[in-house]
C-alpha positions in Angstrom: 1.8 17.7 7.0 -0.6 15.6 9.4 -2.9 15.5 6.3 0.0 13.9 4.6 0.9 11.4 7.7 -2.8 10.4 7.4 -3.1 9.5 4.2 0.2 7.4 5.0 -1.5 6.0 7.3 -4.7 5.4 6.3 -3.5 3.6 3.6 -1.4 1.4 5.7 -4.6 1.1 7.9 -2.8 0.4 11.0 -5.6 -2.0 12.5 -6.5 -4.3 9.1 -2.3 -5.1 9.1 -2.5 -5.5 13.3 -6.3 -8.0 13.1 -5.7 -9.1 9.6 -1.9 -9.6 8.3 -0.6 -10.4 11.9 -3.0 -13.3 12.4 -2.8 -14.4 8.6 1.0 -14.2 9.1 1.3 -17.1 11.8 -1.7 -18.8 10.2 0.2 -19.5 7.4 3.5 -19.6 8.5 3.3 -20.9 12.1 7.2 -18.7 12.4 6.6 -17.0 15.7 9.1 -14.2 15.3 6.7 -12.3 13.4 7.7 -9.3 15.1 11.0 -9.6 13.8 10.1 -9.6 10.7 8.4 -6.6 10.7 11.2 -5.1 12.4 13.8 -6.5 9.7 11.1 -5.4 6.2 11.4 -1.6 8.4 14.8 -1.0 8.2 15.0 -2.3 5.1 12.3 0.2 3.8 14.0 3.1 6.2 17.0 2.8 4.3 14.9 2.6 1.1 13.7 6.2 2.3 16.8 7.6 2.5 17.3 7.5 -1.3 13.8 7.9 -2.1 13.1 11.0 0.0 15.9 13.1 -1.3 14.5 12.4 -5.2 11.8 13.2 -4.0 12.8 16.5 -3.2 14.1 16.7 -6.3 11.4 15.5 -8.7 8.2 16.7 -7.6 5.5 15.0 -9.2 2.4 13.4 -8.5 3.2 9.9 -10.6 5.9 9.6 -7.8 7.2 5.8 -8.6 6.6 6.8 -12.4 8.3 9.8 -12.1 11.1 8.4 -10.8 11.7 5.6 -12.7 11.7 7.8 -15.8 13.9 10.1 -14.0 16.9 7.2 -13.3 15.7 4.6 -16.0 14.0 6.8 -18.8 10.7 7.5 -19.8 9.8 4.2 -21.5 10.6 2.4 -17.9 8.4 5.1 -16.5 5.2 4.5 -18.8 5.6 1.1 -18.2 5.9 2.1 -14.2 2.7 3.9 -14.1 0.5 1.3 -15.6 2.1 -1.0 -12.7 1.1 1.7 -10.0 -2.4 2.3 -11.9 -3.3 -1.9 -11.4 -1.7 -2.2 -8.3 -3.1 0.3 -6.4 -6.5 0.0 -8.1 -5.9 -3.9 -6.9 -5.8 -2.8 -3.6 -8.2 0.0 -3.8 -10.9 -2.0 -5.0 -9.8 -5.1 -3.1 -10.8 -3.7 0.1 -14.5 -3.8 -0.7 -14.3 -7.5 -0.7 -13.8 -7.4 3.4 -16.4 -3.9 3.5 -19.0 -5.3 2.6 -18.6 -9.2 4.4 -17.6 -7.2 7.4 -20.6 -4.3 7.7 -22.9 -7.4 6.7 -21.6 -9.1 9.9 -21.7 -6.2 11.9 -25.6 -5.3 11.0 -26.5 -9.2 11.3 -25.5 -9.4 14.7 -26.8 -5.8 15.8 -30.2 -6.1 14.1 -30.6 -9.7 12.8 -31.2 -8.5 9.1 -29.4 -10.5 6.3 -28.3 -7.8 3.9 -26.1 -8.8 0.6 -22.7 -7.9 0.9 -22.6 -5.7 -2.1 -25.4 -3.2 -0.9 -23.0 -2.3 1.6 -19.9 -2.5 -0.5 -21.8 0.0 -2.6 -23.2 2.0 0.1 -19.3 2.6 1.1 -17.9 3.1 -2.3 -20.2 6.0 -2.5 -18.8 7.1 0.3 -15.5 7.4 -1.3 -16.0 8.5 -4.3 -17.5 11.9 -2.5 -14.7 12.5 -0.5 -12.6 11.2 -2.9 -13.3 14.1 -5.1 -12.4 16.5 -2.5 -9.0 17.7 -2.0 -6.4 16.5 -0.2 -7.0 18.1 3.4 -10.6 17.3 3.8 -9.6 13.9 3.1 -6.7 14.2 5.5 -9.0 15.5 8.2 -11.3 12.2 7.6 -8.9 9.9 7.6 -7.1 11.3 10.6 -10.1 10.6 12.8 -10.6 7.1 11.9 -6.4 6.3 12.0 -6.4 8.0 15.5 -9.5 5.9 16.8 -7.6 2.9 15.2 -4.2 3.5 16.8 -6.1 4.2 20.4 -7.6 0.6 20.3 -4.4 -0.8 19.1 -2.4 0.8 21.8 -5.4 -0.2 24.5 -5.3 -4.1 23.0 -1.4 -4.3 23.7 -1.5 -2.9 27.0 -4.0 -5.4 27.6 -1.8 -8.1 26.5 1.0 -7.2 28.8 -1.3 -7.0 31.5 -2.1 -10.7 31.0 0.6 -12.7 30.4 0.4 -16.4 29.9 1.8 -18.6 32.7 2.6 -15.2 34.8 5.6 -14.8 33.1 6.2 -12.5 29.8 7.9 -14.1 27.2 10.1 -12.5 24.9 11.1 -15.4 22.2 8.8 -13.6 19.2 11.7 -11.0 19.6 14.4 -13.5 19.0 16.1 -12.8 15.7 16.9 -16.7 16.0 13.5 -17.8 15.8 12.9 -16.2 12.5 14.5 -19.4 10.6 14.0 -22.3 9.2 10.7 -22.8 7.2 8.4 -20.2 6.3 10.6 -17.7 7.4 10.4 -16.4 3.7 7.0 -16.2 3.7 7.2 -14.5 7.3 9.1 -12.1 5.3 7.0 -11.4 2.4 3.8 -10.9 4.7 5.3 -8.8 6.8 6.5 -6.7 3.6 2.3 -6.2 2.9 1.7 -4.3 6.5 3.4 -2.1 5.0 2.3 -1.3 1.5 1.4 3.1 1.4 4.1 3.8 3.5 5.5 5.3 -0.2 2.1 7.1 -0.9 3.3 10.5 0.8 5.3 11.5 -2.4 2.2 11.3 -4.4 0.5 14.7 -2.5 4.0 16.3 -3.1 2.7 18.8 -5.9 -0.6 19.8 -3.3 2.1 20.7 -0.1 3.1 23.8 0.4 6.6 22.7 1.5 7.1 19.6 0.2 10.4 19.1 0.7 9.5 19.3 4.7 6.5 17.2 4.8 7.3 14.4 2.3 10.2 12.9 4.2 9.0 13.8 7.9 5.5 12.4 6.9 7.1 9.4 5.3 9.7 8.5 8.0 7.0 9.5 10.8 4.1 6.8 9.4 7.0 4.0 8.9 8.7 4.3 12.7 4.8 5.0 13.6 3.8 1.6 11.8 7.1 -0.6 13.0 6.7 0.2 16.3 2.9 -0.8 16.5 2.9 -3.6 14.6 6.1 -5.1 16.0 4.6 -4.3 19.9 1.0 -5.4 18.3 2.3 -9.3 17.6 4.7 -9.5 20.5 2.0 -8.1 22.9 -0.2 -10.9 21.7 2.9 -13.8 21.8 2.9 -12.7 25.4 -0.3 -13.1 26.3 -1.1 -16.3 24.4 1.9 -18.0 24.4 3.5 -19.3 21.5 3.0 -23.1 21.9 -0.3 -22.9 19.9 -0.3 -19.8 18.1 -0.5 -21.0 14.6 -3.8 -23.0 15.7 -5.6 -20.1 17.3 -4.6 -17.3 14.8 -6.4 -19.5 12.3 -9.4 -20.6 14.6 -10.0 -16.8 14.5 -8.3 -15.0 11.6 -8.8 -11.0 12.0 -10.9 -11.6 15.1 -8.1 -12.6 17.0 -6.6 -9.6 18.6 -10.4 -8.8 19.6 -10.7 -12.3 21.1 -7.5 -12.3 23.4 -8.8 -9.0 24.8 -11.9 -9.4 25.2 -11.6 -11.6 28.9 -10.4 -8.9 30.6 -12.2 -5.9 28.8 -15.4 -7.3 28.0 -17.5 -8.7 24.9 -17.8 -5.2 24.0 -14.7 -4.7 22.3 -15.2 -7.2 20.1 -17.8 -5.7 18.3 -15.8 -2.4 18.8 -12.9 -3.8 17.3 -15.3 -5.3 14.1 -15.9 -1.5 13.9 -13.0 -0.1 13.5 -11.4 -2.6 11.7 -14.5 -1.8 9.1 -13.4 1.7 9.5 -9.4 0.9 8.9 -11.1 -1.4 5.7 -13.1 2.2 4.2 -10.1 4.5 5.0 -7.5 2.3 3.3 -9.9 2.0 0.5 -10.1 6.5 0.1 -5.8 6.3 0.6 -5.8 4.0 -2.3 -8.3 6.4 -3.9 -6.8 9.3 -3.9 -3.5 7.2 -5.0 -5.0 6.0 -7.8 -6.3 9.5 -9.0 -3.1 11.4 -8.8 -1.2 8.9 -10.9 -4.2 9.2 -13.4 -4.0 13.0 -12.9 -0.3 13.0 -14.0 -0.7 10.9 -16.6 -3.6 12.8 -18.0 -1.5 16.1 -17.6 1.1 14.7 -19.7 -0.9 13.7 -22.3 0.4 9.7 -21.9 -3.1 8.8 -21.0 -6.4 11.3 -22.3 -5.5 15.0 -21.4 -9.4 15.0 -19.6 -7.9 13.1 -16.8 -4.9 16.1 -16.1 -7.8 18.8 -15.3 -8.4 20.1 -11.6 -11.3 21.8 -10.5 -10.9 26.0 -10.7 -12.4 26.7 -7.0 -9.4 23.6 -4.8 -7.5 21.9 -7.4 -8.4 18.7 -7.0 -8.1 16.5 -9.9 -12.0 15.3 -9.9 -11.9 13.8 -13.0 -9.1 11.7 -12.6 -11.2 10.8 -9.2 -14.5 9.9 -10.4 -12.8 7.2 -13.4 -11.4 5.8 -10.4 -14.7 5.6 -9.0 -16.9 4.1 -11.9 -13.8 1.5 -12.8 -14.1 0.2 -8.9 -18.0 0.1 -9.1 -17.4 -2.0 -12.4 -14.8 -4.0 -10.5 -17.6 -4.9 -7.5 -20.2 -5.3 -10.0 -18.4 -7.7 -11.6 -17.9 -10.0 -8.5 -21.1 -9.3 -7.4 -22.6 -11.0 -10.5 -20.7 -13.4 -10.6 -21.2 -15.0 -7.1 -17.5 -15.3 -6.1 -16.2 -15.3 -2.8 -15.6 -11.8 -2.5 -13.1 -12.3 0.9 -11.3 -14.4 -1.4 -11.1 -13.3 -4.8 -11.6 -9.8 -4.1 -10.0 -8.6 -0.8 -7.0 -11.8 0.0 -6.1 -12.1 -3.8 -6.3 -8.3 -4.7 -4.6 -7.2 -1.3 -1.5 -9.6 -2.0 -1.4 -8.6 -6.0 -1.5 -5.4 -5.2 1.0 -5.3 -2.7 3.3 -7.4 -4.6 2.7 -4.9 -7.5 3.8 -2.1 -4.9 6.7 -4.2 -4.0 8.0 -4.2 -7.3 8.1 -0.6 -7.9 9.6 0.2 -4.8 12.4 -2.0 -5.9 12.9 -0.6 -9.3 13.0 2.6 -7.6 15.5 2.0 -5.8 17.6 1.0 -8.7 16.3 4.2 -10.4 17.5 6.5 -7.5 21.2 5.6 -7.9 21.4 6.0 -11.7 19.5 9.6 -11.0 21.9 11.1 -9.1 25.0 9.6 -11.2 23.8 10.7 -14.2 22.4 14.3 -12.3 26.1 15.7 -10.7 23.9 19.3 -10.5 21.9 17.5 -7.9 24.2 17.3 -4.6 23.4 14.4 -2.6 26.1 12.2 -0.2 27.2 9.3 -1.2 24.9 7.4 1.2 21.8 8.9 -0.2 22.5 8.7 -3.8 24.6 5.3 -4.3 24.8 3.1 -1.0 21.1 3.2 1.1 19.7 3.0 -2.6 21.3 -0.2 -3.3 21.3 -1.9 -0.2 17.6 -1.5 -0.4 17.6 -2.4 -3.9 19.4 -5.7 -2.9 17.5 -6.5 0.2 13.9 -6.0 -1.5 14.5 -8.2 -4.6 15.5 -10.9 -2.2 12.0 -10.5 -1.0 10.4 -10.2 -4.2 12.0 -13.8 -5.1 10.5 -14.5 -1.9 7.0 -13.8 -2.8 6.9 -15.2 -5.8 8.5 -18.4 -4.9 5.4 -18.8 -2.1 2.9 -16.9 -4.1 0.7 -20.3 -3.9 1.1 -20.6 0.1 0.3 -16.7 0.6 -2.5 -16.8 -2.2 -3.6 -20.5 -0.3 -4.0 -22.2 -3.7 -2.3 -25.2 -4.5 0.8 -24.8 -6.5 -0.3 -25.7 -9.9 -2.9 -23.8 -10.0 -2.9 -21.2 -13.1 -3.1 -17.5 -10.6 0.0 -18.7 -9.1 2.0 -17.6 -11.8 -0.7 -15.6 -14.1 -1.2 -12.9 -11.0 2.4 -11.9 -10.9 3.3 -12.2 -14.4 0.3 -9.7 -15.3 2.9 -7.1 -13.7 5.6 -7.5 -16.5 3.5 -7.6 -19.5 2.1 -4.4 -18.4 5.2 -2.7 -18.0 5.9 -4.0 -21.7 2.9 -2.6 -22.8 4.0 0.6 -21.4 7.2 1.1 -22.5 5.9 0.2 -26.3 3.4 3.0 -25.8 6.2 5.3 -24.7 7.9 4.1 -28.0 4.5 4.7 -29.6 4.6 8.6 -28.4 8.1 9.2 -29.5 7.6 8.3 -32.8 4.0 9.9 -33.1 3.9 12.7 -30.3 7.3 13.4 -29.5 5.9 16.4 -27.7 4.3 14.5 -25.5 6.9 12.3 -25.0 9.4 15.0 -24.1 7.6 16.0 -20.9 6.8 12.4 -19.7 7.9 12.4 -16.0 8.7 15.7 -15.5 4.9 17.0 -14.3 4.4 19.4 -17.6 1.7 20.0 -20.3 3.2 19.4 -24.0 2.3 22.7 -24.3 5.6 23.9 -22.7 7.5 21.7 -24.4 8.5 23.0 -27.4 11.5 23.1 -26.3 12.1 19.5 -24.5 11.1 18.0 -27.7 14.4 18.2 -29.4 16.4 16.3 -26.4 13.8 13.7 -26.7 16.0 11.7 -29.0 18.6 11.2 -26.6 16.6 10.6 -23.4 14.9 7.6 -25.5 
């Protein structure tokens, strides 16, 4: 199970969302009650969970989101699902190199004085993942959990800190005023806050490589969320405390993903600033292996079931671990960094802020449908005994609640992407999303008509091979 929670985690990466979302989050938005919102995007996703963890139990497959969108909405929905979770977690896979290889440039700058280009070390680090990448899930786990644990410690230490040193003597506690998260920006409060906590979902992907899955999904999942609320709610409030509020939006930006660093660094020395450039490069890399191994399992199940090349379903004899699945993820992120590499882009920019908000939008939206999916599950599923709260009512409060926040996003896609609003990625980086859903679901209509097989089995974590069988209902599950 902990190699579950780490994944969770690592794929939140606990410190980028605590130097890097929280300090872009009042940058942007100047709304104090940050905390809040964090608070308010958790109990929206906790209820989310309820629905989510009991399909899960259910439908056990490593396309998770895709799995169980063809479950509720059919498999044409669920094509279209996976090629949503294959760019958005790719997005944000690949995404992260754009702030590993800035960051470790800084790092060995100001350590040795040697300019090295950022993409040496980018590349340097994707090799790095795509080795353990390619190993199965508990040596990744046991990775991960080191750098998340030295993480959370600093985190923990940096809030205590905070405390310590309130501004004007006196703590303040108007960041965790629900009345200070109105008026303008709070949307956008909202939707940022909704990004800290993009892989909270990723535990149902190791579901087929648990050995009691039923167990560790949901404890894993609901441990990393309270786990991530907690600290990132206590994170921003710690730092409210300590630097008042009057001119927080000015500082944050003066010193973007430094800032947590900064504010401790008076009392506990100009040592843990470059400690906490460290470990934020560390929370950068791990993300980037959670996001990995996502990306591989939903190749893995597509490949298994034949919707995508069948080379991409085979595990290795001596662990399981889908390896092939693993290294295409692998040489389509070199290609990625490559690309930006060539052409001279700001990689912070274009690579890391615009694919870490795509792809967390992307994440959004699937969690959304999911919900929707759950409650159309378990009507049209009466073997499957579920409450009433965990089939029908958590599913579609969460449901309800989260598209609010996706028209929240894309509404302010142009203030959180920091573009003006006529420019073309405004609209063209969320739109991409629908088209390929489209393109999915005609592929699924290209299978039923061609491989009906294929089609039969798409969802449910089979070969074609077994089923013969399935192929006959395909009609009616079209």
């Amino acid at each position: 199970m902990w190699s579950v929670v780490f994944f969770v985690a690592g794929a939140v990466a606990p410190l980028t969302v605590v130097a890097g979302v929280i300090s872009t989050g009042w940058a942007v938005t100047g709304v104090v009650a940050l905390p809040v919102a964090f608070l308010v995007v958790a109990v929206l996703l906790a209820v989310f969970c309820v629905g989510y963890t009991a399909m899960g139990v259910r439908v056990r497959n490593a396309g998770a989101f895709s799995a169980y969108i063809a479950a509720g909405l059919g498999r044409p929905a669920g094509v279209g699902a996976s090629l949503v979770a294959l760019a958005s977690y790719t997005c944000l896979q690949v995404g992260a190199f754009g702030a590993i290889g800035p960051t470790a440039a800084g790092l060995v700058e100001d350590w040795t004085g040697a300019t090295v280009p950022w993409w040496v070390l980018a590349l340097s680090m994707w090799a790095v993942v795509a080795v353990l990448g390619a190993l199965r899930v508990d040596v990744n786990g046991r990775v991960l959990g080191m750098a998340v644990l030295a993480e959370i410690a600093l985190v923990v230490l940096l809030d205590v800190t905070d405390l310590l040193h309130p501004h004007a003597g006196s703590v303040s506690w108007e960041a965790l005023s629900p009345g200070a998260l109105t008026g303008p920006g709070a949307g956008t409060a909202l939707a940022i806050a909704v990004t800290g906590f993009v892989g909270f979902e990723c535990a149902a992907v190791f579901s087929e490589e648990t050995r009691e899955h039923a167990r560790t999904v949901p404890v894993a999942t609901y441990l990393a969320l309270g786990s991530m609320a907690v600290l990132y709610a206590g994170s921003a409030w710690a730092m409210t405390v300590t630097l008042g509020t009057r001119d927080l939006q000015a500082t944050a930006a003066q010193y973007g993903p430094d800032l947590p660093f900064v504010v401790a660094s008076a009392p506990l020395g100009s040592a843990v600033l470059d400690l906490g450039r460290l470990l934020f490069l560390t929370s950068l890399i791990a993300a980037a292996l959670s996001y990995h191994n996502t990306v591989a399992r939903y190749l893995f199940a597509l490949g298994r079931e034949r919707v995508l090349p069948g080379i991409l379903g085979r595990t290795t004899a001596r662990d399981g671990a889908p390896r092939v699945a693993s290294l295409t993820q692998s040489a389509s992120s070199l290609a990625v960094i490559v690309a930006v590499a060539v052409s001279g882009v700001n990689p912070l920019v274009k690579l890391f802020f615009w694919g870490g908000t795509t792809g967390g939008f992307g994440v959004l939206l699937l969690v959304t449908v999911t919900a929707f999916s759950i409650v159309k599950f378990f009507r049209a599923s009466p073997e499957y005994r579920v409450s009433r709260w965990a089939g029908t009512t958590a599913p579609l409060i969460a449901g309800v609640g989260l598209a609010v926040v996706v028209w929240l996003i894309v509404d302010n896609y142009a203030q959180l992407l920091g573009v003006p609003g006529d420019s073309a990625a405004r609209w063209v980086l969320p739109a991409a999303y629908p088209v390929l859903a489209l393109v999915g679901a005609g592929w699924a209509g290209v299978l039923y008509r061609l491989r009906p097989a294929t089609y039969a089995v798409i969802g449910q974590g089979r070969t074609p091979a077994t089923a013969t069988t399935a192929a006959a209902t395909a009609g009616r599950a079209w």
